[in-house]
C-alpha positions in Angstrom: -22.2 -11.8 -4.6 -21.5 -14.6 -2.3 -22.8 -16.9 -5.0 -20.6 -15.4 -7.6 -17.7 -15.9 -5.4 -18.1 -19.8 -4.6 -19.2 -20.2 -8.7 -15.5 -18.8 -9.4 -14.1 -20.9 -6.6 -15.7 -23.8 -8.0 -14.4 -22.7 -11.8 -10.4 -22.2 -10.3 -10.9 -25.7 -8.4 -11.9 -27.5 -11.7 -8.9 -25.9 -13.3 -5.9 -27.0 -11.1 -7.7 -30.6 -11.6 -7.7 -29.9 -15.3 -4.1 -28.9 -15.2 -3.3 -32.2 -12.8 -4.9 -34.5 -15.3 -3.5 -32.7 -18.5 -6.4 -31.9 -19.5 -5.2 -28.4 -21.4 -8.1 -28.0 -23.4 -10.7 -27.4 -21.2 -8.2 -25.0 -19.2 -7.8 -23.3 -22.1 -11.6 -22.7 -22.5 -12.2 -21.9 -19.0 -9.5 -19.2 -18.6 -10.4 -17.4 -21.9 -14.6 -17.4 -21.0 -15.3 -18.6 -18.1 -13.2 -16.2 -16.0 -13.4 -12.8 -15.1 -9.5 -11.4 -16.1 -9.0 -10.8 -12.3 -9.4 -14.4 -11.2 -7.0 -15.5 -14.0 -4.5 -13.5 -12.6 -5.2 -14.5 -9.3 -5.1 -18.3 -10.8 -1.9 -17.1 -12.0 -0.2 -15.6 -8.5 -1.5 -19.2 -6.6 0.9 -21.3 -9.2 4.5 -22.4 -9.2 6.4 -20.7 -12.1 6.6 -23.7 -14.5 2.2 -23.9 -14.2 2.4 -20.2 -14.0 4.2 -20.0 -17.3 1.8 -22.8 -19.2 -1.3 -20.7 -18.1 -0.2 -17.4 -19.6 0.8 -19.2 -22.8 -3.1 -20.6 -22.9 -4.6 -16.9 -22.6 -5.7 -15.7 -26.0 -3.9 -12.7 -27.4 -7.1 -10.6 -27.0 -7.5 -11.2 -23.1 -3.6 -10.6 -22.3 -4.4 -7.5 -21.6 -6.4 -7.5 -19.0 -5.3 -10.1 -17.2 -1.7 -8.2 -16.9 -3.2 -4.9 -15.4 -4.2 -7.3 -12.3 -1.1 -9.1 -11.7 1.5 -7.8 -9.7 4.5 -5.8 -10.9 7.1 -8.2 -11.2 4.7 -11.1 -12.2 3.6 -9.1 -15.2 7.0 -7.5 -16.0 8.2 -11.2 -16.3 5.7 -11.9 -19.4 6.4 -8.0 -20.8 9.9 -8.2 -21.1 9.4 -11.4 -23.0 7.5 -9.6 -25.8 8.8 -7.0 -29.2 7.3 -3.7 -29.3 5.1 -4.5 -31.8 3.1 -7.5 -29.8 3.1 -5.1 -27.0 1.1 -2.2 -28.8 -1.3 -5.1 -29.5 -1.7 -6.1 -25.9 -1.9 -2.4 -24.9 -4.5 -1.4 -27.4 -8.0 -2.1 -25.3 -6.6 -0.6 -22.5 -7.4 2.8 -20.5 -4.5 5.0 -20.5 -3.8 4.7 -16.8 -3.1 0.9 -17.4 -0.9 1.1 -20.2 1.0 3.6 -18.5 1.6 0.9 -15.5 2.6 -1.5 -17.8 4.9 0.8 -19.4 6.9 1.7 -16.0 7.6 -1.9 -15.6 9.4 -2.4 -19.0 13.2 -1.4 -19.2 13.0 2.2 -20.8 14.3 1.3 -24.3 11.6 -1.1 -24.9 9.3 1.8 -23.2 10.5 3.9 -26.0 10.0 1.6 -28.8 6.3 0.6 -27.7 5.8 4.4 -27.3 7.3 5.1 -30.8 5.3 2.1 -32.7 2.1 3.8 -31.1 0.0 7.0 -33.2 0.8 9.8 -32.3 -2.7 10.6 -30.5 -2.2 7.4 -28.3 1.6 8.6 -27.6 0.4 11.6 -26.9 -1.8 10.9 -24.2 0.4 8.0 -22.7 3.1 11.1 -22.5 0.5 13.3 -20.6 0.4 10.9 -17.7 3.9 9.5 -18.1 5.2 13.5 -17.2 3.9 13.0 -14.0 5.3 10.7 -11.0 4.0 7.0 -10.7 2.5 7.8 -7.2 1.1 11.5 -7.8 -2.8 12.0 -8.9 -1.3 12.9 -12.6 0.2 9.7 -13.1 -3.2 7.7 -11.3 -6.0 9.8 -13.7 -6.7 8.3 -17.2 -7.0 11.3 -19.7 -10.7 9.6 -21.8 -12.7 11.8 -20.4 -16.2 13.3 -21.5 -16.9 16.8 -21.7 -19.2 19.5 -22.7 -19.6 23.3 -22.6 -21.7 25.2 -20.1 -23.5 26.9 -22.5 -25.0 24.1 -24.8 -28.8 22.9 -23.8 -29.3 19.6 -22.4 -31.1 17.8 -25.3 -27.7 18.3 -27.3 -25.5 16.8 -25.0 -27.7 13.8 -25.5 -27.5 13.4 -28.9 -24.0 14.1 -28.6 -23.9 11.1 -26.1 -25.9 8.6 -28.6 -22.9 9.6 -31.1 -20.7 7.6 -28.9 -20.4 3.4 -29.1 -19.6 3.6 -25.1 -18.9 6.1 -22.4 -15.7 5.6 -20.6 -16.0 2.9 -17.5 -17.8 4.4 -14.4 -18.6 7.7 -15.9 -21.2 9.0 -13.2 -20.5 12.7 -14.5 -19.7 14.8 -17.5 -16.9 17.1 -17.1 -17.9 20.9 -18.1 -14.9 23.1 -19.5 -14.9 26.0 -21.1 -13.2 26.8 -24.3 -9.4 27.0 -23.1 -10.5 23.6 -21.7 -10.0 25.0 -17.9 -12.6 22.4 -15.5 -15.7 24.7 -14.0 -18.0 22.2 -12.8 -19.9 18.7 -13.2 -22.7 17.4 -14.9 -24.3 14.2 -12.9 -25.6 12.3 -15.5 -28.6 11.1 -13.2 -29.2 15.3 -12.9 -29.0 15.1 -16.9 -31.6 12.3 -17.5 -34.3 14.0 -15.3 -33.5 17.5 -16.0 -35.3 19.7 -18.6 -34.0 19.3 -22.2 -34.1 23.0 -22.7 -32.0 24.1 -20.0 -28.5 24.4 -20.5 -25.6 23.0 -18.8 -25.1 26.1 -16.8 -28.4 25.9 -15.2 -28.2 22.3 -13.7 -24.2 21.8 -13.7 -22.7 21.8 -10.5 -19.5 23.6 -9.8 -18.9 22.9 -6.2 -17.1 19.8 -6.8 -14.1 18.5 -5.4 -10.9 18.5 -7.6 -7.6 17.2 -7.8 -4.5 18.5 -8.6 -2.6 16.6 -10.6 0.5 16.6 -8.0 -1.2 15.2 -5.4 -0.1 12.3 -4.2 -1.9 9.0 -4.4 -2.3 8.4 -0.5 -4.3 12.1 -0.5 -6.3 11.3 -3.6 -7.0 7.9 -1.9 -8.3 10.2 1.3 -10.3 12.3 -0.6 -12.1 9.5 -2.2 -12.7 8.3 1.1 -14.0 11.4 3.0 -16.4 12.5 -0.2 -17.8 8.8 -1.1 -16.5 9.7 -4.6 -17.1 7.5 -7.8 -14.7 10.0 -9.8 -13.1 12.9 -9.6 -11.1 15.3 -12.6 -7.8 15.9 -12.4 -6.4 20.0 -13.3 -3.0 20.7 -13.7 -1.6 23.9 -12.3 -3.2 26.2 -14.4 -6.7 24.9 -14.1 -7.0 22.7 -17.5 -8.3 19.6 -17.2 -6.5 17.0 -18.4 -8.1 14.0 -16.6 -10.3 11.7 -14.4 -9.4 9.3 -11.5 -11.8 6.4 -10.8 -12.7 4.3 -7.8 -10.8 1.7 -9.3 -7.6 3.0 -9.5 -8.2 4.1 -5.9 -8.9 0.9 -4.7 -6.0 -0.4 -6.0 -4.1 2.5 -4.1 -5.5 1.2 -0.8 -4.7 -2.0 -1.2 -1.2 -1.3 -2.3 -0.9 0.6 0.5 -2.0 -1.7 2.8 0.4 -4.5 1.5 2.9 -2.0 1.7 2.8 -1.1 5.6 2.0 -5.1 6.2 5.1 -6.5 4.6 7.4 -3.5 5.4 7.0 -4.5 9.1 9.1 -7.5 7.9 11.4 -5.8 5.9 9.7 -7.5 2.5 8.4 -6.1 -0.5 4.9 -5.7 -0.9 5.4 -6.9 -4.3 6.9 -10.3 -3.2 5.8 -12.9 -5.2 4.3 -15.9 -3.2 6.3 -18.3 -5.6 9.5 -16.8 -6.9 12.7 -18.8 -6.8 14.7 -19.8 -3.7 17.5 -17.7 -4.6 15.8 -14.2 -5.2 13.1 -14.9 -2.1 16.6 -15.8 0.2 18.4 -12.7 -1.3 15.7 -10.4 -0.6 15.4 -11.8 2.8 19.6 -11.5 3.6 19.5 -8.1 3.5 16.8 -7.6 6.3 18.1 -10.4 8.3 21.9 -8.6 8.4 20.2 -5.5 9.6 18.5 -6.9 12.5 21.9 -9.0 13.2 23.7 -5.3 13.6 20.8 -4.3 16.2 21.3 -8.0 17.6 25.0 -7.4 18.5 24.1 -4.0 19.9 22.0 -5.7 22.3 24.7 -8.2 23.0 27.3 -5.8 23.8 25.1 -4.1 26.5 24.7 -7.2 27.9 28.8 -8.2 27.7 29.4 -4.8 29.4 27.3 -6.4 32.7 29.4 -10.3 32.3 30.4 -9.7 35.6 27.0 -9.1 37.5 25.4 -11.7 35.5 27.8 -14.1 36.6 27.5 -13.6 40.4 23.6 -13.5 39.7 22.0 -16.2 37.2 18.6 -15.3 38.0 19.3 -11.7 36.2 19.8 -14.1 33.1 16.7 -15.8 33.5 14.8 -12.7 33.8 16.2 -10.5 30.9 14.1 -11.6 28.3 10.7 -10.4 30.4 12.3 -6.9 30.5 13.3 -6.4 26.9 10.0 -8.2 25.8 8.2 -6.2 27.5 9.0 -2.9 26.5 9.1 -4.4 22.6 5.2 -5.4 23.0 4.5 -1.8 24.4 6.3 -0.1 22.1 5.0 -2.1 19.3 1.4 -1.2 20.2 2.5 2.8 20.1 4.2 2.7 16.8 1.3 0.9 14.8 -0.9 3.1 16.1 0.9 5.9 15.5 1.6 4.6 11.7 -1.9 4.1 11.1 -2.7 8.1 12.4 -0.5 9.3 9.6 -1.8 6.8 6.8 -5.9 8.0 8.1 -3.6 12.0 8.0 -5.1 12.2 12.0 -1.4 13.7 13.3 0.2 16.8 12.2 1.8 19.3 13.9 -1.1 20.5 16.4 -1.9 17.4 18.0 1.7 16.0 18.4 2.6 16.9 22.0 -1.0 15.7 22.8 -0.4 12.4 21.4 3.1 12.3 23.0 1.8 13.8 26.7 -1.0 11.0 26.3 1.5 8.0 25.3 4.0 9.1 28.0 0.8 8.4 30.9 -0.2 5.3 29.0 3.3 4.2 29.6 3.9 5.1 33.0 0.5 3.5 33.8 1.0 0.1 32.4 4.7 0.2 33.4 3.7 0.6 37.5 1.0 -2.1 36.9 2.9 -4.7 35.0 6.0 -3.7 37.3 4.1 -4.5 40.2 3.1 -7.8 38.6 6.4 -8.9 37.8 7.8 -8.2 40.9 5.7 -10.2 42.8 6.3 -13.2 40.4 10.0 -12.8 41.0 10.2 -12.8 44.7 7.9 -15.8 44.8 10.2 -17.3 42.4 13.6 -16.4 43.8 12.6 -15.4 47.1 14.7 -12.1 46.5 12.8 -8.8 47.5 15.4 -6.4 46.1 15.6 -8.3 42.6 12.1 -7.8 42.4 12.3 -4.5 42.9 15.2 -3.7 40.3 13.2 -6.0 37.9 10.2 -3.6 38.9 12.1 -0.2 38.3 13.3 -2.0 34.7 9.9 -2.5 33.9 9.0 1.0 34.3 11.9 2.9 32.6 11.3 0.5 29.4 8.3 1.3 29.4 8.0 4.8 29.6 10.8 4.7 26.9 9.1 2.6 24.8 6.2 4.8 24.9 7.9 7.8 23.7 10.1 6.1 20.9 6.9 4.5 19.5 4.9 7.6 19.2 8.3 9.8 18.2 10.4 7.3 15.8 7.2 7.1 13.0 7.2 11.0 13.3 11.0 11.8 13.2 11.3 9.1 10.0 8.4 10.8 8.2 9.9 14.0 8.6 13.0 12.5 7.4 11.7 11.2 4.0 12.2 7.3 5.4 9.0 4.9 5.7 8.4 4.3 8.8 6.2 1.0 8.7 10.1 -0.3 7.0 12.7 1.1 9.7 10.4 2.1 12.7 10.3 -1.5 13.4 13.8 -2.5 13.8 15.0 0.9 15.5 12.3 0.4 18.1 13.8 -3.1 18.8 16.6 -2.1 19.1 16.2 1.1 21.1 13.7 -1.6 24.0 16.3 -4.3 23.8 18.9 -1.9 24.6 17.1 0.2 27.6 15.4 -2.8 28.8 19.2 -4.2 29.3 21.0 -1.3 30.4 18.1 -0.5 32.9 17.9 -4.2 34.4 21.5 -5.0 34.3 22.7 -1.6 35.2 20.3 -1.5 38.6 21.2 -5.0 39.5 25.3 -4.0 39.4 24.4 -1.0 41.8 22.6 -3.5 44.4 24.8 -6.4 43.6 28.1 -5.3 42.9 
């Protein structure tokens, strides 16, 4: 593996020298067989948009295809939208169901219609069967090629029914057993099927204690589900019990990592489909919008702090020491709410083991408040020889940090509930909420003593 990976290094190396020398040709040959479709996507993503656009015009028509299904959204949706119906049937016709049906959601929905109506009907049909469902649910995941026998046929005829076939559908560890109103009863391994007696029947050596997946399930559950049963596949039933696909590990792994992007760049307030490389005025425009918000929670800050001019004024030091307080509480907060976040993307917190979580956050914070309180202190009287400063520097400490505690573990929670993501606005409302107790507690105290 490790080989494989510095061999495709080397390969996307010689290319971007190719492409600084000119030499088109040979980029041309290397992209269409030298490289897997994955690393010419990924050769794509790494480039400015005017190399970006001379690469996809050397692909060949035959490997479009697959080198679409691994770029990002809007990188791909950029080279769709560019295309008639017609060239996009072509593109779409190698592809498993699940795939076209991604690249379908990113077109505008009239040319989604025309590609759909320039199809057969069997292909439309089947690209409608997963298009009913939403984009994030196990239905609109599962890709309806699927293999199936009865339970009742022997083993030495599903074989020869097998052999019938030029290929079995990628990673197709099992055949799928149905009955005749198609409903899903069981599995057939197809490691049980090659060592099995030919004269038994499906019955005898299916397996019908499988896991299964509705189809409404969403695509963070499936994703669990694959985890927790070390699952290659799994069939898909709709709410009457028919089968009417399979998800892969694939398509799961792609879940994951979306995910994953997702709760990284949401922390920032970006889209986990942010291309590296788009233009200076859509990256900056994207970018306002998260920048205004935190300038609102900025000025909230500020006028806690204008309400205490007066005490500030007769004390610099309270100036000085501010930012300690209010950073403080942000760090500790911080560490809560990611942790917390995670627990609900693992599906660890639910309703039993809240107030546990919360009782257990609320000692953490009181601990770590008194400790770093007691630290702080000491660092302010030595510094401005001012025994009740440190002590109202102290007793800000603690109140942030017990607050901080509880907003981390509680804000992910009260979002969730709320239908709002809270990797996106737990961030900025836990700011907010620090910056603001930190500065009421410190500046507050200090006008009792001082004032």
């Amino acid at each position: 593996m490790g080989q494989q990976s510095q061999r495709a290094k080397a390969k996307l190396h010689s290319i971007n020298a190719a492409l600084e020398s000119g030499g088109l040709l040979e980029v041309k040959r290397t992209i269409n067989s030298g490289l897997a479709a994955a690393e010419v996507a990924h050769l794509i993503e790494s480039s400015p948009p005017k190399i970006r656009k001379m690469l996809w015009e050397l692909i060949e028509t035959e490997n479009e295809g697959e080198v679409l299904q691994h770029l990002s959204d809007e990188i791909s949706a950029s080279f769709l939208n560019a295309m008639s119906a017609s060239q996009l049937v072509d593109l779409t016709s190698e592809l498993d169901t699940d795939d076209v049906v991604d690249l379908l959601q990113q077109l505008p929905k009239q040319l989604s219609n025309d590609v759909l109506q320039e199809m057969d009907s069997e292909d439309r049909s089947r690209l409608e069967a997963v298009m009913f469902y939403p984009e994030d649910s196990a239905g609109g995941l599962m890709n309806t090629d699927t293999v199936t026998v009865r339970a009742d046929i022997k083993l030495d005829v599903v074989l020869r029914y097998l052999r019938r076939h030029r290929s079995l559908p990628a990673m197709t560890d099992n055949l799928l057993v149905v009955n005749r109103n198609h409903e899903f009863i069981g599995i057939l391994a197809i490691n049980k099927l090659l060592v099995s007696d030919l004269n038994q029947t499906v019955r005898e050596v299916m397996t019908t204690d499988t896991q299964v997946i509705h189809a409404n399930t969403d695509e963070e559950d499936v994703a669990k589900i694959f985890e927790r049963h070390d699952l290659v596949s799994a069939p898909v039933i709709d709410s009457a019990g028919k089968l009417i696909g399979r998800i892969t590990i694939d398509d799961v792994v792609d879940v994951i990592r979306d995910t994953a992007d997702h709760s990284m760049m949401s922390m920032a307030g970006l889209d986990e489909e942010e291309d590296t490389f788009a233009p200076a005025f859509k990256t900056g425009r994207r970018r306002a919008v998260w920048l205004g918000i935190n300038l609102i929670t900025a000025f909230i800050a500020s006028a806690v702090i204008g309400l205490f001019d007066q005490t500030i004024e007769r004390l610099v030091a309270l100036a000085v020491l501010m930012p300690i307080v209010a950073s403080m509480g942000g760090i500790a907060g911080s560490q809560v709410l990611t942790l917390v976040i995670r627990g609900q993307a693992l599906g660890h917190i639910s309703n039993r083991n809240v107030s546990w979580l919360m009782n257990r956050e609320l000692a953490v914070g009181f601990f770590n408040g008194l400790l770093w309180a007691f630290v702080i202190a000491g660092i302010t009287f030595f510094w401005f020889d001012d025994l009740q400063l440190a002590w109202i520097i102290g007793a800000a400490i603690i109140i942030n940090f017990i607050v901080a505690a509880l907003s981390g573990a509680a804000l992910p929670i009260i979002l969730k509930r709320q239908n709002i993501d809270p990797a996106l606005a737990g961030g900025v409302l836990l700011t907010t909420i620090t910056d603001v107790v930190g500065f009421f507690a410190f500046l507050g105290l200090a006008s009792i003593f001082y004032l």
